[in-house]
C-alpha positions in Angstrom: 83.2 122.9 89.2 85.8 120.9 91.1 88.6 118.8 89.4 88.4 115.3 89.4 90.1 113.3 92.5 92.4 110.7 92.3 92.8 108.7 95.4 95.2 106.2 95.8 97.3 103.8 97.9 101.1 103.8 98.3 101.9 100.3 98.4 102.1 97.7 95.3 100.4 101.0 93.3 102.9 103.3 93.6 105.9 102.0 95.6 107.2 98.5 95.9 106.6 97.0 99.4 106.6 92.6 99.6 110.1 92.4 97.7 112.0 95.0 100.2 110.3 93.3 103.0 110.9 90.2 102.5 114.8 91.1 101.4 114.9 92.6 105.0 113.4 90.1 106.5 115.8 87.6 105.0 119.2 89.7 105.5 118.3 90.2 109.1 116.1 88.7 110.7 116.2 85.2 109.0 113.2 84.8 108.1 111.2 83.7 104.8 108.5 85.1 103.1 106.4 82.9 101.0 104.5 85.0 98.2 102.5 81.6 97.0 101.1 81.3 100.7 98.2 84.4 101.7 98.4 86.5 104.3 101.4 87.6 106.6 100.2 84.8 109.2 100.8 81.9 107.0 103.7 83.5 105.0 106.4 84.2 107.5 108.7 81.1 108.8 111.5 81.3 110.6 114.5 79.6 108.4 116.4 78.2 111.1 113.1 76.3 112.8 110.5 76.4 110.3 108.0 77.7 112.5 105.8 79.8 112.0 106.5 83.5 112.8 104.6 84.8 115.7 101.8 87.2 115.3 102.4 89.9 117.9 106.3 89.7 116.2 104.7 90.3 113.0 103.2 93.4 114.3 106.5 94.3 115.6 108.3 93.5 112.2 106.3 95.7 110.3 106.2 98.1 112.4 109.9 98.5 112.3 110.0 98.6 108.9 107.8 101.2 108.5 109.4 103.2 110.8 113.3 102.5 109.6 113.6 100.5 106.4 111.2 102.5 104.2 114.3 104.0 102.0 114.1 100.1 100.5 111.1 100.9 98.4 111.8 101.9 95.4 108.8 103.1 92.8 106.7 100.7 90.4 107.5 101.0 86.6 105.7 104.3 85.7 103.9 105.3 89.0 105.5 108.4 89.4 105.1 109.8 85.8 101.7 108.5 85.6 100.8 110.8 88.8 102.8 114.1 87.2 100.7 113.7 84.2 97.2 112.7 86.1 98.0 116.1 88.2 97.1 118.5 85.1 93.6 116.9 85.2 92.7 116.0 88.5 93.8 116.0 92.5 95.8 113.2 93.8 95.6 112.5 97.2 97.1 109.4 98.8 95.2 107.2 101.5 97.8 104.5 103.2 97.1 102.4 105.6 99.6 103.0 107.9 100.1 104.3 111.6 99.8 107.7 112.5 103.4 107.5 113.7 104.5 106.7 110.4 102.2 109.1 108.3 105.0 111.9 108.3 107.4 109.1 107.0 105.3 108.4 104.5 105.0 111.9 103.4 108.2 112.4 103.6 109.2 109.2 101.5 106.5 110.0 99.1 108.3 113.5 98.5 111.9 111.7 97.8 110.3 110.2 94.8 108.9 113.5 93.4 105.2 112.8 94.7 104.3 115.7 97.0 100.5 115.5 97.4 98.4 115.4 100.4 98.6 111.7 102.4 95.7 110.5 104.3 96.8 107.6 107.2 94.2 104.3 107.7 93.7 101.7 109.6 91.0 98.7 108.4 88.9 99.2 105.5 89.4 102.6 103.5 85.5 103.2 102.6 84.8 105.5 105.8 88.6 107.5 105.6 87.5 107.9 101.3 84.4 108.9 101.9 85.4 111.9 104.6 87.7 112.5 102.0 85.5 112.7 99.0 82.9 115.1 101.2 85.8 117.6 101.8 87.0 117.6 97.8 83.2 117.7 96.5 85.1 116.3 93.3 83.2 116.1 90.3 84.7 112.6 90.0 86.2 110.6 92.3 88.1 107.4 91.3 89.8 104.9 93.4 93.1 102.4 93.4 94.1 100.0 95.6 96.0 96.4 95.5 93.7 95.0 97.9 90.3 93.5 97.6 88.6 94.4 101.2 89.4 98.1 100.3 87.4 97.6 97.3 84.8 96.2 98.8 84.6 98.9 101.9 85.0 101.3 99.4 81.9 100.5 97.4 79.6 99.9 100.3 80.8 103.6 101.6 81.4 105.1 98.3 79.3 103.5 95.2 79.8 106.4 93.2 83.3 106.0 92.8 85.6 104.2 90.4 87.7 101.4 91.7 90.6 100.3 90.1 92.3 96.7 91.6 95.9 97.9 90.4 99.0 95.1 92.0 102.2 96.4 90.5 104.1 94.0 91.9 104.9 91.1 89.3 106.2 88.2 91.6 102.7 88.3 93.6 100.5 90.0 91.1 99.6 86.6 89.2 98.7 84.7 92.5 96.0 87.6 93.1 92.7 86.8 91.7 90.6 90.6 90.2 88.9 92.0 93.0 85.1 91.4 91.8 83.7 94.7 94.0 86.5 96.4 91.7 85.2 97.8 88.3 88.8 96.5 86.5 92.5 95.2 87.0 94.8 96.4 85.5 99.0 96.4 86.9 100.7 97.7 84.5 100.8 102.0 84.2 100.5 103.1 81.1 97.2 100.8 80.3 95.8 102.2 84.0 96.5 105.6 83.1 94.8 105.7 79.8 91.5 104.0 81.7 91.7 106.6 84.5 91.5 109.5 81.6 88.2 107.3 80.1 86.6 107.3 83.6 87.1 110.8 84.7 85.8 111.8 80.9 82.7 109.1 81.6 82.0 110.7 84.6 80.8 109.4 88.0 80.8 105.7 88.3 76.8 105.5 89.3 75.2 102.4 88.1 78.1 101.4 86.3 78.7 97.8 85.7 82.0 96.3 86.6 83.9 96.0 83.6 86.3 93.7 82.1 88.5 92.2 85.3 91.2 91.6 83.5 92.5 94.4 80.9 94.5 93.1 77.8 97.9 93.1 78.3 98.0 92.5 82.0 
């Protein structure tokens, strides 16, 4: 029988991403980033001016700091030794999304933090890239962790079958994120999410399953 498969995102679950940004942003660019305000649309304001920051230079920000600023992020509190220890029961693959011009920065950043496992890149919703993934594993069970709620929710209309952990290991935005409610829990901290990946693999498949408790103690 194939080993259980671990799929997971990069950002907020494994590797710091808003605080490095927005330091960078700061330093050199002069511009804030508002964690209280959703979405990058409404978060970025140019310090001098107040304005806010132009979409297309959004793009063009982020872009750039995928490309050259990556060697900011730094991991979350216990990421990396939750992985080595998931590994002895189960694959790990990584599904980011990110550009296809970044993905072998990605690897390659992943890899200077001890992580060397496969890395799918995404764009959009991450039910469709999961479930191409999940077909070429055959896994005998598959379970899922992301920080953001539309992945969740692509995920369970493409993959039902699967576990989905909301995990945001970032604590200066995790309290202004509400539980995901297509996710079956939220936890963001790694050694509570660690011992409930063990409990799901050992339950099994996630069929039928009700979503449990949104909030885990302690988080």
């Amino acid at each position: 029988m194939s080993l259980p498969l671990i799929i997971t995102d990069c950002d907020e679950v494994l590797l710091h991403m808003v605080v490095p940004l927005r330091d960078w942003l700061d330093a050199e660019h002069g511009i804030h980033f508002d964690f209280h305000t959703q979405g990058f649309g409404d978060a970025l304001r140019h310090k001098e001016s107040g304005k806010l920051v132009e979409q297309a230079l959004i793009w063009t920000l982020l872009t750039a700091f995928f490309e050259k600023e990556m060697h900011r992020q730094t991991p979350i509190s216990g990421a990396m030794e939750a992985m080595d220890r998931l590994s002895e029961i189960a694959d790990i693959v990584v599904l980011t999304n990110i550009g296809e011009a970044q993905h072998g920065l990605r690897v390659a950043q992943l890899k200077s933090h001890g992580l060397d496992r496969p890395v799918f890149w995404n764009r959009g919703g991450k039910g469709p890239k999961l479930a191409e993934i999940v077909a070429a594993y055959q896994p005998s069970v598959t379970l899922f962790i992301d920080d953001l709620g539309e992945n969740h929710a692509s995920v369970a209309d493409h993959a039902p079958d699967v576990w989905r952990l909301h995990f945001v290991g970032e604590p200066q935005i995790a309290p202004q994120i509400p539980a995901c409610a297509t996710a079956h829990a939220r936890i963001d901290d790694w050694p509570t999410a660690e011992t409930w990946i063990r409990d799901r693999i050992a339950q099994g498949p996630a069929v039928g399953a009700a979503s449990l408790s949104p909030i885990q103690d302690g988080v």
